[in-house]
C-alpha positions, 0 to 999 in steps of 0.5 A: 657792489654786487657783492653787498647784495650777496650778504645777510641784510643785517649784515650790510650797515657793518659791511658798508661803513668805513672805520675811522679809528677806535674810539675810547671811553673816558674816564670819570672824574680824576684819579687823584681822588681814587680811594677816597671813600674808603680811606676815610671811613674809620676801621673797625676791628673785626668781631670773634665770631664762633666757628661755622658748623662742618659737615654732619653737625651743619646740615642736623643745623639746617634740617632743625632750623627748617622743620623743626622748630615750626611756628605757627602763621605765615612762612618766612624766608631763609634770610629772615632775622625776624624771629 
């Protein structure tokens, strides 16, 4: 038993306790609903979207966007879609 009084005090209550076996989480609900969501939701085609700037071209699109074309009033965010 000295040997408890030896050890950090926080570590006494891990020390001190016998272990019973491992206890595992359940699981929720069933698995035969598994996807359920998503395979009711209609699919919806994918729009053409034009190609996204590289390099050079996208960093002269980012440097006009935010010094550019300033308006006047208050600042708003990068991911504002208000214009």
């Amino acid at each position: 038993s000295s040997f408890l009084y030896l050890q950090p005090f926080w570590l006494k209550r891990f020390v001190a306790a016998p272990v019973r076996g491992v206890v595992m989480g359940k699981v929720h609900g069933s698995l035969a609903r598994a996807g359920k969501v998503k395979n009711q939701t209609p699919k919806v085609a994918k729009a053409e979207k034009k190609k996204p700037l590289t390099g050079r071209a996208r960093k002269r699109m980012i440097f006009n966007r935010r010094f550019q074309t300033t308006v006047k009033g208050p600042k708003k965010g990068p991911n504002s879609n208000s214009k």
